[in-house]
N, C-alpha and C positions, 0 to 999 in steps of 0.2 A: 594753907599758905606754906608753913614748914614743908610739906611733901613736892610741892610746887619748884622747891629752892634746891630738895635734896637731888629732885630729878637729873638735873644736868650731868650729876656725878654719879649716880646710881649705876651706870654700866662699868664704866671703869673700878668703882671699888669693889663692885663684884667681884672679878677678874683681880684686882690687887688681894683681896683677901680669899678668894680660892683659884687660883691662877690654873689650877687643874680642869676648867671647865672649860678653858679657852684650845684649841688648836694650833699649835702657834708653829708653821712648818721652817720657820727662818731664826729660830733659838739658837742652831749651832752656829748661827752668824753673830750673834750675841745683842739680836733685836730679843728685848724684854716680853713677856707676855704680856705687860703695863700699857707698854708701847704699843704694841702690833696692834691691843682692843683700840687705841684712841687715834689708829691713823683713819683718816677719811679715805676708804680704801673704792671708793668710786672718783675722788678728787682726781680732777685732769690737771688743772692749773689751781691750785692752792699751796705756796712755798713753807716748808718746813723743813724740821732737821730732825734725824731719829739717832740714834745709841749702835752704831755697826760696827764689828770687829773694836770695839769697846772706843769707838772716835766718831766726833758728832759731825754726820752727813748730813749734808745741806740737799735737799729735792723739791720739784717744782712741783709735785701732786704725789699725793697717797697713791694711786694708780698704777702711776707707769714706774715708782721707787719700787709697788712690790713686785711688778710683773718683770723690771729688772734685776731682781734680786733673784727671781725665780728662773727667770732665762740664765744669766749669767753664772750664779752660784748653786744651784741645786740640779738644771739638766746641763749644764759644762758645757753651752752652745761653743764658746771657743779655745776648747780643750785641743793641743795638740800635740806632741812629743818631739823632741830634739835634742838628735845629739851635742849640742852645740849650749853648754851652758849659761854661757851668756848671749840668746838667740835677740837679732833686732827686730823689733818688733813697729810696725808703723799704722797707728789705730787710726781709722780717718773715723771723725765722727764720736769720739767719746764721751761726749754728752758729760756728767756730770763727774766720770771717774771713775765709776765702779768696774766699769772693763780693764781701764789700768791697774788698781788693785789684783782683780783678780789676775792678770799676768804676771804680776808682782809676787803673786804668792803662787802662783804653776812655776815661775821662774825667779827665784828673788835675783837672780846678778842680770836679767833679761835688761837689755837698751830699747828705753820706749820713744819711738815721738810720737805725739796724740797733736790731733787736730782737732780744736771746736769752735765755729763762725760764730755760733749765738752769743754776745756779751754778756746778756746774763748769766746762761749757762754755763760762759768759761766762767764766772765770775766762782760760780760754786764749784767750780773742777778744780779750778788752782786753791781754794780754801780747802776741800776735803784731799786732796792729794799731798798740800803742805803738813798735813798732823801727822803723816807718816814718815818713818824716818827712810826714804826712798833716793835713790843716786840714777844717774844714768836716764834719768824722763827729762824728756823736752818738751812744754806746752807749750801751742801753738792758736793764737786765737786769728785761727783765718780757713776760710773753705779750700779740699782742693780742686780744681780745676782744672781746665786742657791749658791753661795761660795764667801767667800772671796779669791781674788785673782789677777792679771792682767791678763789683756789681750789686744789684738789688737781692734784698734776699726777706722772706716773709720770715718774721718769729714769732714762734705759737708759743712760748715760754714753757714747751715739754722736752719730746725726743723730736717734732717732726719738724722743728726749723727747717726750711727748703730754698734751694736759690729756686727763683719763677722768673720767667719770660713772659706770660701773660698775667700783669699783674693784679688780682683784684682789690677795687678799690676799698674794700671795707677789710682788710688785713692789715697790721700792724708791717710796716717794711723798715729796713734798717739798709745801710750801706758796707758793704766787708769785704776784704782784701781775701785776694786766694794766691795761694801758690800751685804751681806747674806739681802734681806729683809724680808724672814722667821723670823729673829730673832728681826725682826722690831715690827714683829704681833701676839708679846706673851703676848701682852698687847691689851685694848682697843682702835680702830682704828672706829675713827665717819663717816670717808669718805679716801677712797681710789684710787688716779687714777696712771693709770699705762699706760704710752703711751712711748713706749721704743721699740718703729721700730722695730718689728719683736723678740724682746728677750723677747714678754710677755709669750711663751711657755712652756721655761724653766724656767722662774720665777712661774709662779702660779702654773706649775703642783708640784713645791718645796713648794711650799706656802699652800695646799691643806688641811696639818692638823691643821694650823693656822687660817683658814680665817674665824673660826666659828668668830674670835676676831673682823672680821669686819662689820660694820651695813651695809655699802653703796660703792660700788664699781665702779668704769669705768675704761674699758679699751676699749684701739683702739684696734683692731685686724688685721695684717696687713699679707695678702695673698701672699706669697714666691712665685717667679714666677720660681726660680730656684728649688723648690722643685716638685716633683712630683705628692703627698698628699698633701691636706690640713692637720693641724691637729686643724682646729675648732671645731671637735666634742669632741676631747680631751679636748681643755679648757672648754666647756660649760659641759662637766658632771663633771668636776670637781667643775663647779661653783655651779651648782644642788646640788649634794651632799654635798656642805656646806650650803645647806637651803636656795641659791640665786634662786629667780625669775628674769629672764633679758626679756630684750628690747635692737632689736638690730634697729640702723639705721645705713644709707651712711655716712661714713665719708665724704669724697670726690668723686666726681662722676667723673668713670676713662673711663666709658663707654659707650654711649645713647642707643644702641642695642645690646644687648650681644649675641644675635643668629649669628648678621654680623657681628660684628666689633671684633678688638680685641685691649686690653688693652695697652698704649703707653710701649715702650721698656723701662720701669723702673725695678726697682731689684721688689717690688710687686707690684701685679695687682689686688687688692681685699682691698680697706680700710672700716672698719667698726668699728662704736663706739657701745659699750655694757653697757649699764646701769643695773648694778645688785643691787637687791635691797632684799626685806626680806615685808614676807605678815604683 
């Protein structure tokens, strides 16, 4: 019975009392060894808060906290350089915050706006971005789009909130306001990312006689599994034509053989990150 009761904690004290057994690749972020054993590091949607840059982050899953801890802070997806010390920065899609941070600390005098449609998730963006002592951020709880206006928008309570047109009936849907980000980019824009599950299509082909305004670009790209076309070639000559040079890499790898396999039954089956830049 005693062994029964001790079990639950059995892995974590391990780890508390020889902390050297554990692996812990996100220590210089100042996630504890303690910590990292006890997150549910397969959790999709299970809401917690861990010990980061020594302030308590609020996340919606074990999972996708550390697979953006690992994108954003260890391979430096949105690492860019500018002469411009105080560069404006306009993050579509910041999800919980950690992308703001880290711009924050590539740029502390950087001017951010951040956009996040999910309620809940802004809800944790504006609590983990308030414990910092940060100037110059503007949260923004609203999607962008080609128009201002509402619409339907499905919330998975992770990263992949999405507006949808064909709505299915067993998803959670919510109602949210967007603004025009065209009219975001009539001004000088030092870095641009746009990661907004599959609405970067309609946004940048709107965005196409603005974007001379922007230096530095990323967007995810994200392959509709329900559509029949791709329309990646559409966004990329629209990026061309605004005198972007890109680089595309995997976002996430959905597939190891693409001749055999085919891609897990999610809405898309093709993630790609695009760094567009200027010679």
């Amino acid at each position: 019975m005693f062994r029964k009761l001790l079990r639950p904690i059995k892995r974590p004290l391990k780890y508390l009392l020889k902390p050297e057994r554990i692996k812990n690749p996100f220590k210089a972020l100042g996630l504890s060894n303690y910590e990292y054993a006890n997150i549910d590091k397969r959790a999709i949607v299970a809401p917690s808060s861990a010990s980061v840059f020594g302030k308590h982050i609020s996340y919606p899953g074990g999972y996708w906290l550390l697979y953006s801890l690992n994108e954003i802070f260890l391979e430096e997806v949105y690492k860019f350089e500018s002469s411009n010390p105080s560069p404006l920065i306009i993050d579509c899609g910041a999800n919980i915050g950690l992308s703001v941070i880290y711009f924050k600390k590539l740029f502390p005098g950087a001017r951010i706006i951040a956009y996040e449609p999910d309620r809940n998730i802004f809800g944790s963006l504006r609590k983990n971005i308030s414990q910092f002592d940060y100037s110059d951020i503007e949260l923004i709880n609203k999607a962008v789009w080609n128009c201002e206006t509402e619409l339907d928008f499905v919330s998975e309570g992770t990263l992949g909130g999405s507006i949808e047109k064909d709505l299915p009936a067993d998803r959670a849907i919510i109602r949210i306001k967007t603004d025009r980000l065209k009219d975001r980019l009539k001004q000088k824009v030092d870095f641009l990312k746009v990661d907004i599950e599959g609405a970067e299509y309609e946004v940048l082909l709107d965005c196409k006689e603005e974007l001379k305004n922007v230096a530095l670009m990323f967007f995810e790209y994200h392959g509709d599994r329900k559509k029949k076309e791709r329309n990646l070639e559409d966004i990329l000559k629209v990026v061309s034509e605004a005198g972007f040079r890109y680089y595309i890499k995997e976002s996430l790898p959905l597939v190891r053989l693409p001749f055999v396999e085919k891609a897990p039954e999610e809405t898309f089956d093709l993630l790609l990150n695009v760094f567009c830049y200027r010679n």
